[in-house]
C-alpha positions in Angstrom: 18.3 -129.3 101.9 16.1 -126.0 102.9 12.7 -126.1 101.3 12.7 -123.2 98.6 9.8 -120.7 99.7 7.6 -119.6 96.8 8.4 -116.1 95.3 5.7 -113.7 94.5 6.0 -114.6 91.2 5.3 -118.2 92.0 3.0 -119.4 89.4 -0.5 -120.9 90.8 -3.0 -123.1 89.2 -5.5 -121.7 87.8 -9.6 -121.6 88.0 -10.7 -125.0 86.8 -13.4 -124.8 84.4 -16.9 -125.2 85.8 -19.0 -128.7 85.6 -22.0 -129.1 83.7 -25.0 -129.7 86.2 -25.3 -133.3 85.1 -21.8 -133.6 86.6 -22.3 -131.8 89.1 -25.7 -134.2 90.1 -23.8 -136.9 89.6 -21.3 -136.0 92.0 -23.1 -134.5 94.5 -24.4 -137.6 95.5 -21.3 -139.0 96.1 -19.4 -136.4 97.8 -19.2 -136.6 101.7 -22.2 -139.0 101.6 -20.2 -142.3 100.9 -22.1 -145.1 99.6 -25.3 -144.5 98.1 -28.2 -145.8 100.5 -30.5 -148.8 98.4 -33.9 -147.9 97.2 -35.7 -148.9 100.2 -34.0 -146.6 102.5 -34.7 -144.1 99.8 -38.2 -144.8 100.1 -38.4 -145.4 103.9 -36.5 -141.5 104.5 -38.5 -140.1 102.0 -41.8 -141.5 103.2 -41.1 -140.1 107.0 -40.3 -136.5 104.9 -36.8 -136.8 105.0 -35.5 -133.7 103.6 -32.0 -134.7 103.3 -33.1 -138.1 101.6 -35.8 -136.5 99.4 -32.9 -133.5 98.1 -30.6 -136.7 96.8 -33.5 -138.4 95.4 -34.2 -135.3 93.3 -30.5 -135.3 92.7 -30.7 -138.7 91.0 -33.1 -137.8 89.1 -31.1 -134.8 87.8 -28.2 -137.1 87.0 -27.6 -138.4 83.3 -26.0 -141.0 85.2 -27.5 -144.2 83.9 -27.2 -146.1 86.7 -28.8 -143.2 88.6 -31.7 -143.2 86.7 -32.2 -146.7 87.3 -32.2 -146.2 90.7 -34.6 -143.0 90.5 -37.2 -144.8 88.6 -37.2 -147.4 91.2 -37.8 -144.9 94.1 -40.2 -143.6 92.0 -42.0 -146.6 91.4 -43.0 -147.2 95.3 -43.5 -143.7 95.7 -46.0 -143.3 93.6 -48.6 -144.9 95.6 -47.9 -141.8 98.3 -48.1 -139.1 95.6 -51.3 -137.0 94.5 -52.4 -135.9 97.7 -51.0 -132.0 96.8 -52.4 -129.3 95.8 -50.3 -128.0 92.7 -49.8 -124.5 91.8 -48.0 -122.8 89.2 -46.5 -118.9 89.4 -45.2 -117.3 86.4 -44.6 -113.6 85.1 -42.3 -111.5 83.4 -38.9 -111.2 85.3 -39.1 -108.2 87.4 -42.3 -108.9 88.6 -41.5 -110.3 91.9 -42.2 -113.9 91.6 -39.8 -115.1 94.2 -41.2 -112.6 96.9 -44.3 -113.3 95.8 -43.4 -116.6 96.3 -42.0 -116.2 100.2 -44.8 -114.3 101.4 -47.1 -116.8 99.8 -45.5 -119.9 101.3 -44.6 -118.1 104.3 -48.7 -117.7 104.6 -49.3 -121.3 103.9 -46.7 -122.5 106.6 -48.0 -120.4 109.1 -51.8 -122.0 108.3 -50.4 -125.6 109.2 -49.4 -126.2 105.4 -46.5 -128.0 104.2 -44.6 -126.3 100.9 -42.6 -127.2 98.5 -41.2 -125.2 95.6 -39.6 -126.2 92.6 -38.3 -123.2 91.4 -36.6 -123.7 88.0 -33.6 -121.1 87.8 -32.7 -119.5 84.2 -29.4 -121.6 83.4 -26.0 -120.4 82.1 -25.8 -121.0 77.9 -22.2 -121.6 78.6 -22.2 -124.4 81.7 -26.0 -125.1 82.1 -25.4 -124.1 85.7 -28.1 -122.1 88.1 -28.0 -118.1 86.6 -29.7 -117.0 90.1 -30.4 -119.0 93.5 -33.7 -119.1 94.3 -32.8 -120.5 97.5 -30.9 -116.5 98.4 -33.8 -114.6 97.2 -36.0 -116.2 99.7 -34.0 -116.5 103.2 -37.1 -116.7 105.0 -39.1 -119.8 103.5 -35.5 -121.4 103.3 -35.6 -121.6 106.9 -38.7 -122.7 107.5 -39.5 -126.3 108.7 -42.6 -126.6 107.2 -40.8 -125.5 103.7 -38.3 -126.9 100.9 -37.1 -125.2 98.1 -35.1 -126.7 95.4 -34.3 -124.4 92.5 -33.1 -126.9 89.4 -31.5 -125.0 86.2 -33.5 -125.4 83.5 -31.0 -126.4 81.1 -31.9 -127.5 77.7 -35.3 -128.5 78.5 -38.6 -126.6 76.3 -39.1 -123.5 77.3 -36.7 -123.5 80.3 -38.7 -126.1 82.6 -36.4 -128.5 84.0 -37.0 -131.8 82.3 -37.5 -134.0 85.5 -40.1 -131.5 87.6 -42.7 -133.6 87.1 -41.1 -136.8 88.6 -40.0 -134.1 91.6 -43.5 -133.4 92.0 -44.4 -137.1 93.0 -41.5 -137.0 95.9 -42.7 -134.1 97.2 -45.7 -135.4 97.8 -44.8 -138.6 98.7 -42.2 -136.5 101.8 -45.8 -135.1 102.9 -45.6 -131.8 101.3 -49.6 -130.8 100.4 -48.8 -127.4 98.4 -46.2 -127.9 95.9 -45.5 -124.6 93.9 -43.8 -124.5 90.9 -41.9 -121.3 89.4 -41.2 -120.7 85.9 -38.3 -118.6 84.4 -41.4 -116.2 83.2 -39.8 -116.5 79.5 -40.1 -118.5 76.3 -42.8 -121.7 76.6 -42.1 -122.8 80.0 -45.5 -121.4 80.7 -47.4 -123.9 78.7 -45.4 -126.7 80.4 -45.8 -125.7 83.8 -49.8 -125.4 83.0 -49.4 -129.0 82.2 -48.4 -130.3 85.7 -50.5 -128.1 87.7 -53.7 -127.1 89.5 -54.2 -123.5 89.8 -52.1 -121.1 87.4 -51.4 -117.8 89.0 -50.7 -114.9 86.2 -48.2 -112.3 88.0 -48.2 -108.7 86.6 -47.6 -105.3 87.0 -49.3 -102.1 86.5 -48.8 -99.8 83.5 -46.7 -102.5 81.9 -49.1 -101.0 78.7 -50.5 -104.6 78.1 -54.1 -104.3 79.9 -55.7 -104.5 77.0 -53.4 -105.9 74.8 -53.1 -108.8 76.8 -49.6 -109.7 75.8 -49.0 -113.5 75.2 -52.6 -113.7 74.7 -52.3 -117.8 75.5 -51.2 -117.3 78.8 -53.6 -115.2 80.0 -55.6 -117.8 78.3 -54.5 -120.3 80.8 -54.8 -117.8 83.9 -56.6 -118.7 86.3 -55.9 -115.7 88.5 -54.3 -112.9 87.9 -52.1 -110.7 90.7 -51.3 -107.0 90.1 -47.4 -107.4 92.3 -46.5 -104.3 94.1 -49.6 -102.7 95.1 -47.7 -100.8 98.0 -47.8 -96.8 98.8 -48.8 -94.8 96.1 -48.7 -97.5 93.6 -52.4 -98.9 94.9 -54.3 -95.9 93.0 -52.7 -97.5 89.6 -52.4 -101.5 90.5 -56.6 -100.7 91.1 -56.6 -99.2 87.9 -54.6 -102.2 85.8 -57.0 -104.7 88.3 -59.9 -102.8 86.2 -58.7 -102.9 82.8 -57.9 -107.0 82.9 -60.8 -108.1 84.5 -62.7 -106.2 81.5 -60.0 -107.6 79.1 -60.8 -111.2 80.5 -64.0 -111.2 79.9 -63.6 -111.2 75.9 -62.2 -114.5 76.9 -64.4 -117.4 76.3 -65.3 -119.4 79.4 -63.5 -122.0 80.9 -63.7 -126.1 80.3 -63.9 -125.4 84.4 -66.8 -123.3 84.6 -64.4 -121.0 86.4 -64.2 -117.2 85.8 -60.8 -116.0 86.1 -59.8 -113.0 89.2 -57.9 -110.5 88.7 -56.3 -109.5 92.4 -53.8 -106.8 94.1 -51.2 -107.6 96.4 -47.5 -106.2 97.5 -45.6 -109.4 98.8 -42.9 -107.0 100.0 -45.6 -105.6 102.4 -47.4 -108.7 102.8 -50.9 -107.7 101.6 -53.0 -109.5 100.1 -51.8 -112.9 100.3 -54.4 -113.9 102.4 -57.1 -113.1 99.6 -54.9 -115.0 97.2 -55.1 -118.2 99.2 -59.1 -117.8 99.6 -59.6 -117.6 96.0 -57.4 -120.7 95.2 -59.6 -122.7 97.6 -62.4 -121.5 96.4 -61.2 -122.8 93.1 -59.7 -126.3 93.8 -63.6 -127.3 95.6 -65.4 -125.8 92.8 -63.0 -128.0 90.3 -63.3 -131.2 93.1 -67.4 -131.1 93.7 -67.5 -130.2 89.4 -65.2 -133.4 88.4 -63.1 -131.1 86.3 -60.2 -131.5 88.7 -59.7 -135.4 88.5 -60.3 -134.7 84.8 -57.3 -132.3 84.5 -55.1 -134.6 86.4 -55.8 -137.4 84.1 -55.3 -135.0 80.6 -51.9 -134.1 82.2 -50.7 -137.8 83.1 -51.5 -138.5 79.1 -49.8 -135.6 78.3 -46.7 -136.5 80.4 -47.3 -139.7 79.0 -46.4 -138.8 75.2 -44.5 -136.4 76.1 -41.7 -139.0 78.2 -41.9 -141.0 75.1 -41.0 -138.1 72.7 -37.9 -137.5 74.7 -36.9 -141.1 75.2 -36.9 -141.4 71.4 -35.0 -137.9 71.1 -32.2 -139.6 74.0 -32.6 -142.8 72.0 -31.7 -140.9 68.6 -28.4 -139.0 69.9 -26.8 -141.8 71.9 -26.9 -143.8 68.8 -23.3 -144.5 68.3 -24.5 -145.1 64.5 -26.0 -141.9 64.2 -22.2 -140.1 65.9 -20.5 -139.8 62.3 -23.6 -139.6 59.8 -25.2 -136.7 61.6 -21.6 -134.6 61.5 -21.5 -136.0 57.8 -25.1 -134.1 57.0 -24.3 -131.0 58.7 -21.4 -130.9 57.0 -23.5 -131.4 53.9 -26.5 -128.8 55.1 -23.2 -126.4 55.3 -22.3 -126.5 51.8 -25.6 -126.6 50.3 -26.1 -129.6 48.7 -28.7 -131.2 51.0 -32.2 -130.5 53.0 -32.5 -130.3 56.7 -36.1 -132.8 55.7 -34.2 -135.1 53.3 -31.4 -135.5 55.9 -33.7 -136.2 58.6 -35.0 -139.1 56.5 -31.8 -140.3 55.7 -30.2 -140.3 59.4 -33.7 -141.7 61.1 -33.6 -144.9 58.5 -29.9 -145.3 59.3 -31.1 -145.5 62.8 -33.7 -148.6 62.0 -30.9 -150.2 59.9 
């Protein structure tokens, strides 16, 4: 019997729905790789600067797989010892601003000086899939292909203020692989700000001229936690008014009151697209990091963020604990049901659900 040919009406399958990133982490480490190596190869490929070891690593740390995380902890554990050795530096600014070129003409810099880079860029994510808005790794094809260089951009998810939840732990592997600048990108929106100024060294402010805020000082806490600020795409006849804006915040930070540091905050110029600059921006973040070393305050600030990190782990453990409570499953849809209708408090059914929890 002749195989019947499909008619151009022939009905196909259609686009699959996409996975969420948890699924996708899980799987990824499966795919094509076959079994999943044990801990101490982990360790061992990851401690020679594996890059191909230290992305899956990262990947189980991602994963909401349980049995992932177990594992991730572990390589964690004896990579510890190896960590700390970075220097730690934190980009953030509006979108627009140029803070993945920025970014590629900044680590392209370092690489060339001998360095070792890694950046965590933490991409916007889709509200509908929690999958990467924009690909970090496409807007800088240069650094990508550098030796000396690993980007991973990780969606952000539902993490605060669109930091993805498990940077931090990233930031130990990194340097544990050998990397001695690790630089961290924030979506530029929301709190993530705050959080990346938790896990860093040096926090670089990225602006742009006539943006109106010079005085202003729009989201007066981050320029609070500034400790340089860069006027972006000071090229042609945009250097007359970057000098201009480079003016009006140094004035503006000096209303600020002085540092726990002892450090006064710069206010720089630079155009990444042409490369200028950079070199300036590099001096002043050494010139930082030995005044923090030789004053303390930089062991200090290391050891406030490890607290920090510390409660803040907890808070989310108890958060995971909370909503994987199979106890909690029907009660919670019970009291929004309830909050719906009126005839019960967001506080009063808190209290109920969180003593149904210790039952």
């Amino acid at each position: 019997m002749t195989k019947r040919r499909p008619t151009a009406l022939h009905e196909k399958d259609g686009v699959s729905p996409p996975e969420t990133t948890s699924q996708k982490a899980a799987k990824n480490i499966k795919v094509n790789r076959g079994k999943i190596p044990s801990v101490d190869d982990f360790v061992t490929h990851i401690l020679k600067g594996d890059i191909t070891f230290l992305s899956r690593a990262i990947t189980l740390i991602e994963s909401t797989n349980v049995k992932h995380q177990e594992k991730a902890n572990k390589i964690l554990e004896q990579c510890l010892p190896f960590a700390h050795n970075a220097i730690r530096i934190g980009i953030t600014g509006v979108p627009g601003v140029g803070k993945s070129t920025f970014i590629e003409a900044f680590g392209k810099h370092l690489t060339q000086k001998g360095k070792k880079v890694a950046v965590l860029a933490v991409d916007p994510s889709s509200s509908i899939n929690k999958g990467s808005v924009l690909g970090d790794k496409t807007r800088m094809e240069e650094l990508v292909t550098d030796k000396n260089a690993f980007i991973r951009p990780s969606p952000s998810g539902t993490s605060l203020g669109g930091v993805a939840q498990k940077t931090k732990e990233s930031i130990i592997l990194c340097e544990a692989a050998g990397f001695d600048t690790i630089i961290i990108e924030t979506v530029g929106v929301g709190q993530s700000e705050t959080a990346v100024h938790s896990m860093v060294d040096f926090f670089l402010l990225l602006k742009l001229f006539g943006a109106g805020d010079e005085l202003q000082g729009i989201k007066r806490g981050i320029i609070e936690m500034a400790d340089a600020i860069v006027i972006n795409k000071a090229d042609g006849e945009n250097v007359k008014k970057a000098k201009i804006a480079k003016t009006e915040f140094n004035r503006a930070l000096h209303l600020y009151p002085p540092k726990e540091s002892g450090w006064q905050p710069k206010v720089l110029i630079a155009s990444a697209l042409q490369n200028t600059g950079i070199d300036k921006i590099h001096d002043l973040i050494q010139e930082y990091i030995a005044l923090a070393q030789e004053s303390g305050y930089f062991d200090k600030k290391r050891n406030d963020q490890n607290t920090h990190w510390l409660i803040s782990t907890i808070n989310q453990q108890l958060k995971d604990a909370f909503f994987q409570n199979k106890k909690i499953e029907k009660p919670l849809e019970e009291e929004i049901k309830k909050l719906k209708s009126g005839t019960t408090t967001p506080f009063l059914s808190a209290k109920k659900l969180m003593n149904l929890k210790d039952e």
